[in-house]
N, C-alpha and C positions, 0 to 999 in steps of 0.2 A: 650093847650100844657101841662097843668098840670098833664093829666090823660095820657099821654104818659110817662112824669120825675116820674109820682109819682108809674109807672108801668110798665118800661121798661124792665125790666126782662119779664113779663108777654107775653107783645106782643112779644118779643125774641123768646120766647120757641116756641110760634103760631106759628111764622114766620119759623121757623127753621122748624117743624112740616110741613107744609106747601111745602115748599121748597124743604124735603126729601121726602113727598108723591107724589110730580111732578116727582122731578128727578126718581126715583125709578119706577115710573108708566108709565115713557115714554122711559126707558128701556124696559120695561114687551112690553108696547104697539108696540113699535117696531119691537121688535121680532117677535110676535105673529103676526101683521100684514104680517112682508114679509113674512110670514111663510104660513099666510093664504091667499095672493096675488099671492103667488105660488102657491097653489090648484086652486086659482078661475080661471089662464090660463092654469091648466095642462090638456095634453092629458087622463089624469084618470079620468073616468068620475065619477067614486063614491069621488075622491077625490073633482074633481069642485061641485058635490051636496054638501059635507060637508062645503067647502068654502062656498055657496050660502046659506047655512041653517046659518052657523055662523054670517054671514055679516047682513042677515035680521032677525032674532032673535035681535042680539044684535042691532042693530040702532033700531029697533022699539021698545024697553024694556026701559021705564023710567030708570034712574040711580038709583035713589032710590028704586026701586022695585029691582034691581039687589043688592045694598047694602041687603035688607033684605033676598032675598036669599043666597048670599053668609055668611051672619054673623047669619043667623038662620037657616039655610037648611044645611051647611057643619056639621053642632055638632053635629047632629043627624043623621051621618054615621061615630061618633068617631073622625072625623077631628076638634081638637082643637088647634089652631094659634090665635097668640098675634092678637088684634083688629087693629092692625095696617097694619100684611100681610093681613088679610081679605080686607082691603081697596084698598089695592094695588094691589089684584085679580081682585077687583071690577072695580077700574079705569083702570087698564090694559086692562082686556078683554074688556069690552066699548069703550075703546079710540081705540082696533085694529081693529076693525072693521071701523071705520073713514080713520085710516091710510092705512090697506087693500083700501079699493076704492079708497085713493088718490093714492095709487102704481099701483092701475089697470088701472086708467083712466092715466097715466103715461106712462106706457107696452102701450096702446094702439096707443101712439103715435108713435112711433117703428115702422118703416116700417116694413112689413113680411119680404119683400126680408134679411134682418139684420138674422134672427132668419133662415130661410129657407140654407142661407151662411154656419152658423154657423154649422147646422146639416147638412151640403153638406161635413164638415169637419171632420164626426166623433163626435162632442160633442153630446154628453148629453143633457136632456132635461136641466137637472138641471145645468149643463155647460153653457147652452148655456142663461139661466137665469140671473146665476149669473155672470156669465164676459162679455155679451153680452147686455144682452134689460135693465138689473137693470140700469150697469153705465149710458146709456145714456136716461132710462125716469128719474133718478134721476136731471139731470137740471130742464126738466116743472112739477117735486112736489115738491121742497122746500117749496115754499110762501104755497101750501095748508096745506101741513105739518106742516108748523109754525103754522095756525088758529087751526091747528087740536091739538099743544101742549100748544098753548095760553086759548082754550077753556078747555084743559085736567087738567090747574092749578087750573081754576076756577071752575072746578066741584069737585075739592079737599075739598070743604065747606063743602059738604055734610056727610063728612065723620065725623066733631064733631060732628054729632047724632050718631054717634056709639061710643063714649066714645075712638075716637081719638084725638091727642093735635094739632091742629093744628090751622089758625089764625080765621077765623071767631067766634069758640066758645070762642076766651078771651073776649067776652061781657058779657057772664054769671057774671063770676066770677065778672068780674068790675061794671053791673048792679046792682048787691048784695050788693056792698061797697057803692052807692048810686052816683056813678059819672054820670055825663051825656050822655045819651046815643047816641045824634048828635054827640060828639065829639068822642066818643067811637070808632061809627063806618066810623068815617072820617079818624082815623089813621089806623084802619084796611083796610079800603079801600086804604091808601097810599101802605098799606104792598102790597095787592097784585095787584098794579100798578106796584110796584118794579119788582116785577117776570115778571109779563107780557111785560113790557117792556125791560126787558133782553133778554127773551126768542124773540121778535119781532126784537130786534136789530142780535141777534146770528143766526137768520136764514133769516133776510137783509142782511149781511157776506157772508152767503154761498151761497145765492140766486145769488152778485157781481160775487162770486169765479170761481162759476158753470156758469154764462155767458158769463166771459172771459176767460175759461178753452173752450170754444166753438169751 
């Protein structure tokens, strides 16, 4: 308990750090996904190749090979961003590609006849998307969605090797002072229990919402 009282500012700042590389990355990742869940069903067929290139590209790229490109590949075309956007390019585009697939295997649940209706009426592909097949595969993605933002918190560690503040790397600093480092990493490990069990509880909510909204 000591090395918590004696450095709660420390884990604070991690935690904070931490927190706003989730939240922030699971906006990006969001976007980016439906964004790219819409290619991977559109009748464009160069649009579904660029979906189908993004989704396997990025699931098959270690996270960390992706950090070193985006924080050592973008400076050397003049793109120079605080190490913290770099992270949250990093985690974004990574986590949309997760969230892409849970939106498509989603859409696929969607009878056709739903979407076939919809353009019997005039809409749009992109109408018929977004007020049509999204609302209703959104009930069977939630729960994936949740693993897909519970696992996007926990890959947020990686980013203290980029000279980001967030919680894993407050071991450095506290190893150096000569505290113990079981306990070290038992209150970091509490910190990001926290997250992940908010974020597991906030999409157990919607998951309720979206099956009595049925």
């Amino acid at each position: 308990m000591k090395v918590l009282t004696d450095n709660f500012s420390t884990y604070w700042h991690g935690f904070l750090g931490t927190l706003w590389l989730t939240l922030i990355s699971a906006v990006l990742a969001l976007a980016l996904g439906v964004l790219i869940a819409g290619f991977r069903v559109s009748p464009v067929r160069p649009l579904r190749i660029f979906g189908t290139g993004w989704v396997t590209v990025l699931r098959n790229t270690p996270l960390t090979l992706l950090f070193f490109v985006v924080v050592l590949g973008l400076p050397r075309f003049d793109i120079t961003l605080p190490f913290f956007t770099f992270a949250v390019l990093a985690l974004g585009c990574y986590t949309s590609a997760f969230v892409c697939e849970a939106l498509r295997s989603g859409i696929n649940t969607v009878p056709a006849g739903q979407g076939e209706a919809a353009r019997s009426l005039g809409m749009t592909f992109g109408q018929t998307l977004g007020a049509v097949v999204l609302p209703q595969a959104y009930r069977s993605v939630v729960a994936p969605l949740g693993s897909v933002m519970i696992a996007l918190a926990k890959n947020t560690a990686i980013a203290g090797s980029f000279s980001v503040t967030e919680l894993l790397g407050v071991y450095r600093p506290l190893n150096e002072l000569g505290y113990g480092i079981v306990w070290t990493f038992v209150w970091i490990a509490a910190g990001y229990l926290v997250i992940t069990l908010a974020i597991s509880l906030l999409f157990d909510r919607l998951e309720r919402r979206a099956a009595v909204s049925r």
